[in-house]
C-alpha positions in Angstrom: -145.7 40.0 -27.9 -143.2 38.0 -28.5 -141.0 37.2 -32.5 -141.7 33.8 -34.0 -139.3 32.1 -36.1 -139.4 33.2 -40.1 -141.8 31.4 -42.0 -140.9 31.9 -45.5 -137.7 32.1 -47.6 -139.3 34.7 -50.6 -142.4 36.4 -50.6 -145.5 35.3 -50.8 -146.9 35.6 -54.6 -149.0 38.2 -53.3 -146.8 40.1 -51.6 -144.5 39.3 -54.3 -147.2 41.0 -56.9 -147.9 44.0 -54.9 -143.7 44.8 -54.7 -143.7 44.3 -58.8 -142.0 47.2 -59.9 -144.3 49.3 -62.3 -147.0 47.0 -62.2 -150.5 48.8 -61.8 -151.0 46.9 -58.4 -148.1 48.4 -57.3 -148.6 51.7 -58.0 -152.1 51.7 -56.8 -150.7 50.3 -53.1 -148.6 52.8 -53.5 -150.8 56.0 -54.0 -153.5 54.0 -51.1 -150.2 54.3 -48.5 -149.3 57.8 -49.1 -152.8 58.8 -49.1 -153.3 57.2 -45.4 -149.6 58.6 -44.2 -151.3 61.9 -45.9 -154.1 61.7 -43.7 -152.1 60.7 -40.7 -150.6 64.1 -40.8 -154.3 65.5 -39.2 -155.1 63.3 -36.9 -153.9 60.2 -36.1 -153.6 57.4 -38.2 -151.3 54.6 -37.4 -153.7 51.8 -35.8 -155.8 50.9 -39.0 -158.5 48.4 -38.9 -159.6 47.0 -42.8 -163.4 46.8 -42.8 -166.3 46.1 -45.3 -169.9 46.4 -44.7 -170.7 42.9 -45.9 -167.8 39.8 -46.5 -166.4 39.1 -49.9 -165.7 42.8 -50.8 -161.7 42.1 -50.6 -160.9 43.7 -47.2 -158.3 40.7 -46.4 -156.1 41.8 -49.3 -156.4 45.3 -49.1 -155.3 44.6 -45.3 -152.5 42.8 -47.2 -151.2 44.7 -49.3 -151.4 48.1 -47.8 -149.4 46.3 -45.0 -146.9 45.3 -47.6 -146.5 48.7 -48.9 -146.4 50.8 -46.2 -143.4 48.7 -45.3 -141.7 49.6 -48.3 -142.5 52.9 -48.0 -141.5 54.1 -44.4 -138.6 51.0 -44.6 -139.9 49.9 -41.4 -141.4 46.7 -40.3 -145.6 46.7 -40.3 -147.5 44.9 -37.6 -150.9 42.8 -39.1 -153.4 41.7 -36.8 -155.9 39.3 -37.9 -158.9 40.2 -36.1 -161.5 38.4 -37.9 -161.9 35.4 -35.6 -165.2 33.9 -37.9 -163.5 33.9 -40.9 -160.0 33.7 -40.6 -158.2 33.7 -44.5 -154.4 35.3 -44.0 -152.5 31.8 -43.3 -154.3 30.2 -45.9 -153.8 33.2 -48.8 -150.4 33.3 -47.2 -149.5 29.4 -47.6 -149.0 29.2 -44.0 -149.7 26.3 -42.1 -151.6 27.3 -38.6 -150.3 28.9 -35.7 -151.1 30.8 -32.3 -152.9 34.1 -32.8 -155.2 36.5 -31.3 -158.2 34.0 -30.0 -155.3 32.1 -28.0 -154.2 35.6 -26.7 -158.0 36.6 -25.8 -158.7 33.0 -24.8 -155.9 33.0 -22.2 -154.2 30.0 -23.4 -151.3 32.2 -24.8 -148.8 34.1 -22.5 -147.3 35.9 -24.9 -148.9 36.4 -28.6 -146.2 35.5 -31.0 -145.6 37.6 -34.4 -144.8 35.3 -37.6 -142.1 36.9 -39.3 -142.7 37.0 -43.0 -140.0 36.8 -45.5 -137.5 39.5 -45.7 -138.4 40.8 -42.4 -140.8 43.5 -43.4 -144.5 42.8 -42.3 -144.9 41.1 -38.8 -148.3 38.5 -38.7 -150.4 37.8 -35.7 -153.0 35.4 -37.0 -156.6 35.1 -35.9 -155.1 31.6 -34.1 -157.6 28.6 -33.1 -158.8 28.7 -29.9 -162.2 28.7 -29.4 -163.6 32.1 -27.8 -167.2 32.0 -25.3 -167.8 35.3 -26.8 -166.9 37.8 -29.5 -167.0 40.6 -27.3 -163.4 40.0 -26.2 -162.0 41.9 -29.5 -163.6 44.9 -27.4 -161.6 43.4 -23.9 -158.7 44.9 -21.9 -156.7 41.9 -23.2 -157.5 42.8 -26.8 -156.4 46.5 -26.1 -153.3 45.7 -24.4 -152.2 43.6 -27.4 -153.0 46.7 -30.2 -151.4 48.9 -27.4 -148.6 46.6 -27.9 -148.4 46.9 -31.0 -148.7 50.6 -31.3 -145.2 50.8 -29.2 -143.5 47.9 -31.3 -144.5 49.3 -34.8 -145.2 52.4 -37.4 -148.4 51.0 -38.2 -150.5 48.5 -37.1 -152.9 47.0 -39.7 -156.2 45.4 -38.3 -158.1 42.8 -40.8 -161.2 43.0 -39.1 -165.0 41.5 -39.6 -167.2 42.7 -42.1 -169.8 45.3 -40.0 -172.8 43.3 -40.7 -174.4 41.3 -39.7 -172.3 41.0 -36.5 -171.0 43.3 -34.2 -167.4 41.9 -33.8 -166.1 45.2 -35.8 -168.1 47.3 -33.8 -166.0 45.9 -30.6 -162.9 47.0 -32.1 -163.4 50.7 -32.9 -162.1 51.7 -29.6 -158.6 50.1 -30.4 -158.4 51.7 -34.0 -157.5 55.1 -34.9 -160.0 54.6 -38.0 -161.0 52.3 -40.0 -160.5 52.5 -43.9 -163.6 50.4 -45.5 -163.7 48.5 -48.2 -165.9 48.7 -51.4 -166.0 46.6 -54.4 -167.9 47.3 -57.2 -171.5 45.8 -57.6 -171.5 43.9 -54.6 -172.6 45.8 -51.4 -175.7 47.8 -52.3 -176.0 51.7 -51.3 -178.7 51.0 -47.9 -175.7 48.3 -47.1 -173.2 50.5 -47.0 -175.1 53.4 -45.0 -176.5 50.6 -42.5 -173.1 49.6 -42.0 -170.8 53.2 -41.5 -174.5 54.2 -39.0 -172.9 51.3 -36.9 -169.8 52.8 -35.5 -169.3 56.0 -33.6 -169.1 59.3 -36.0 -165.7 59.7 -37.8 -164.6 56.4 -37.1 -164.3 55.9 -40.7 -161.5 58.0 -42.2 -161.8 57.0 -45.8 -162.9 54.3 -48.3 -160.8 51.9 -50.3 -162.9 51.5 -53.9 -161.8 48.1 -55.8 -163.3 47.7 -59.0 -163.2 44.2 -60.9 -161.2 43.7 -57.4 -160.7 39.7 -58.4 -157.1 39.1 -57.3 -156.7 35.4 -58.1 -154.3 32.8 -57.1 -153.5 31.1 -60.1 -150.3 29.1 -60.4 -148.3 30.2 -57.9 -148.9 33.4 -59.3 -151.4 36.7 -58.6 -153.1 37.9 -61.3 -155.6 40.9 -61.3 -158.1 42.6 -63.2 -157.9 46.6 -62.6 -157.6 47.2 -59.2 -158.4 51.0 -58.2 -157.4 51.9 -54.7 -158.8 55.2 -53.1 -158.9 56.5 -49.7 -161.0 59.3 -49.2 -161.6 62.0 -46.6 
């Protein structure tokens, strides 16, 4: 991998919300990363993929802000990979215009994957990118595991914003690469048989703990990132 040129000169209002000093999204980041450093001291957990068991439960900004946090925390600089090729959504939450990613790295048409560089250094982006893959089954390639590999040696943690786990299988080709995947739940949305269809998909104890978001709306609204209580839990 290879360092792109910065991309912003302040954070973005999301990021910017999540750093807020004393607000509750900040503290709740907060307790999610010491929970999942907590849990790293068993087994482990440094290569995290995001997950949900069906889209629209808030997995891209947990992905987000955990990223954001954990690099306030350990004062190093945290890797995200956007591995959710259908429905890319970090470079427009981010205000980004488009760039190489991971489907140019898996497609071949990118030597070296290059890391965007967001403002004040802290949290590295590889974006899902725009090439145009045969197959889906390359997240689960050589080539995908040589860039998470890659990662793994240039960074603390390595955050993976992956698919949802149904109704594809594109998650399911990334469990190999993880250490574990944290899943997302929102409130109301996925039913209980959702949920157990989706954790029955992956390989026992792939799943190392779950992120609950209640009233999880965190809306762009001027410039600005408002929220209605946000609860993040990860749980053995």
């Amino acid at each position: 991998m290879t360092e792109a040129p910065e991309v912003q000169t302040s954070p973005a209002p999301f990021q910017a919300a999540v750093q807020a000093s004393g607000s509750l999204l900040n503290e709740e980041f907060r307790l999610l990363a010491a929970r999942v450093r907590t849990m790293g001291e068993s087994a482990p957990l440094r290569i995290i993929g995001i997950v949900s068991a069906v889209a629209g439960e808030g997995k891209t900004t947990v992905a987000l802000g955990l990223a954001t946090t954990l690099a306030r925390a350990t004062r190093q600089r945290v890797l995200i990979i956007e591995a959710d090729l259908r429905t890319p959504a970090l470079e427009r939450y981010l205000g980004l215009p488009p760039a190489e990613g991971v489907s140019d790295w898996l497609a071949g048409s990118a030597t070296l994957a290059p890391i965007r560089t967001l403002a004040g250094g802290s949290v590295g982006l590889l974006p899902a990118g725009s090439a145009t893959l045969e197959s889906m089954d390359a997240l689960g390639s050589e080539r995908m595991a040589a860039l998470v590999a890659a990662g793994r040696e240039g960074f603390p943690y390595v955050i993976l914003d992956c698919p949802a786990l149904t109704p594809f299988a594109d998650a399911i080709a990334l469990q190999d690469h993880v250490d574990g995947f944290l899943m997302v739940v929102r409130a109301g949305q996925a039913p209980r048989e959702a949920l157990a269809r989706a954790a029955e998909r992956v390989k026992a104890g792939r799943i190392r703990g779950l992120v609950f978001v209640d009233e999880p709306e965190i809306l762009a609204k001027d410039s600005t990132y408002g929220y209605r209580r946000y609860f993040g839990q990860a749980q053995r």
